[in-house]
N, C-alpha and C positions, 0 to 999 in steps of 0.2 A: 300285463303289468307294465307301467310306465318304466324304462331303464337309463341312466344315465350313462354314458360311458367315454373316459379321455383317455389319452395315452401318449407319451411324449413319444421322442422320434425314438426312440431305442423300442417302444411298443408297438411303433406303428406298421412296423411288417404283420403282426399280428393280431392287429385294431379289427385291420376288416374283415375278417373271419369269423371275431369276435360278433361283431356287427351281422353280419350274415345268420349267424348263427340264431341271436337273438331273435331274429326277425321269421325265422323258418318256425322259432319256436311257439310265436306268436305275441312276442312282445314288442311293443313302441319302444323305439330309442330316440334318447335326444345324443347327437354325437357333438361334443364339447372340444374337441380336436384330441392332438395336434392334425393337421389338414395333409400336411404331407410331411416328408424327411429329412426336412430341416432340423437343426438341433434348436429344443425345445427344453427352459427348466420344469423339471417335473410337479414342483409345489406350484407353478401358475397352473397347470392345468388340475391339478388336483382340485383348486381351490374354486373353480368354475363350478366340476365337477360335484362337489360336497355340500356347494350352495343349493343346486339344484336337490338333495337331498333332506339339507335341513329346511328347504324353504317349504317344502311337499309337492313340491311341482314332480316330484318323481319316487318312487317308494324302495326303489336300491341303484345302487350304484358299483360301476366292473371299472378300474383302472387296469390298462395296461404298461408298465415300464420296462426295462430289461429284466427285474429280478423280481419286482412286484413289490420288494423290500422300501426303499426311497417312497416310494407311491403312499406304502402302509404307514410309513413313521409321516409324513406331510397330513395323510389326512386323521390321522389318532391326535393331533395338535387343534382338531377342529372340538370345540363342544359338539355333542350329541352324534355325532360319528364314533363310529365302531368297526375299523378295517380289520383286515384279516388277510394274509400272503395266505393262498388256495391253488397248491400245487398237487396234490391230490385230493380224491372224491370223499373222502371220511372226513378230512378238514373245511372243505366246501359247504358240509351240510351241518355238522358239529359246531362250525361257530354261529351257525345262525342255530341253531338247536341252545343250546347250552352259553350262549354269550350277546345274543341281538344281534350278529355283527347285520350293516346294511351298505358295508362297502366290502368285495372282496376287490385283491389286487393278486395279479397274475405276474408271471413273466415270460418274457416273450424267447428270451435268453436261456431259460430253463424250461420251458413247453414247449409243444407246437403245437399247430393243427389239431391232430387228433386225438388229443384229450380236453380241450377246450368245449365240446359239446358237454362232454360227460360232467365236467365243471360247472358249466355254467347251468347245467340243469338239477344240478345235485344243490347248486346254493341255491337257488330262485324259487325252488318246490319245498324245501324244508322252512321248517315255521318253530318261530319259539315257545321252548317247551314254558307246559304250564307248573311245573316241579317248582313247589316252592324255595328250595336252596337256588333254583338259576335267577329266577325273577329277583332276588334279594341279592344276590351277589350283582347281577345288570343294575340295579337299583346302587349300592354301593358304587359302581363308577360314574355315575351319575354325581353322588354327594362327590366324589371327587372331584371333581371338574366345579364344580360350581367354588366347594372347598377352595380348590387355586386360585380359580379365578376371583375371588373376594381377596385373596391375599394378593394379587396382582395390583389388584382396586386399592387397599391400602398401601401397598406400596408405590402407588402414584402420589395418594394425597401428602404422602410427605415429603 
């Protein structure tokens, strides 16, 4: 699987691990930064990150920030993203089950190392269910977004 993955500098002690991980597991990454531990705003790199998602060049996408929280509220502002803070294994798999998500966001502040495999393989392996109450409610946030965004749209034209 193609994975996209950025993290500002509060992520970046645990970007590359992320990174390593991904790659032991058998996945491409494209890594979006931050490069090093500079302080970095987290919505630029999200937004790197989220493009690569909706554009297709990549089929999920792993932010890491300090809490994972900043990361998730930057990239839920994107149409057709679906974050999700994934600090344990039942939420990891659960939002992609029951919700599409195809961003999780981690924190680097509240994990480490060694729950980060079990994470990142518990979201990347689980698939959305075919139960029709999920698909109609992921469908409902779809109208959402579209919903705002046309009220955005007339609220320009006037």
């Amino acid at each position: 699987m193609k994975i996209a993955i950025g993290g500002d500098h509060a992520g970046f002690p645990l970007k590359g691990h992320v990174i390593d991980v991904l790659k032991e597991l058998g996945h491409e990454v494209t890594n979006c930064g931050s490069f090093d531990p500079n302080p970095v705003d987290f919505p630029d790199i999200t937004k790197v990150v989220c493009e690569k998602v909706r554009s297709g060049e990549v089929e999920k996408a792993i932010l890491v920030c300090g809490t994972g929280v900043g990361a998730s509220i930057a990239a839920n502002k994107i149409p057709g993203i679906r974050a999700s803070v994934c600090h344990d294994i039942y939420s990891a798999h659960q939002c992609v089950e029951h919700d599409d998500v195809n961003v999780m966001c981690i924190g680097a502040q509240i994990i480490g190392p060694a729950l980060v495999k079990e994470l990142v393989h518990s979201f990347l392996t689980a698939e959305f269910s075919t139960a029709e109450e999920f698909r109609r409610r992921v469908e409902k946030l779809s109208l959402m977004e579209k919903e705002y965004a046309n009220q955005l749209v007339e609220v320009k034209k006037i």
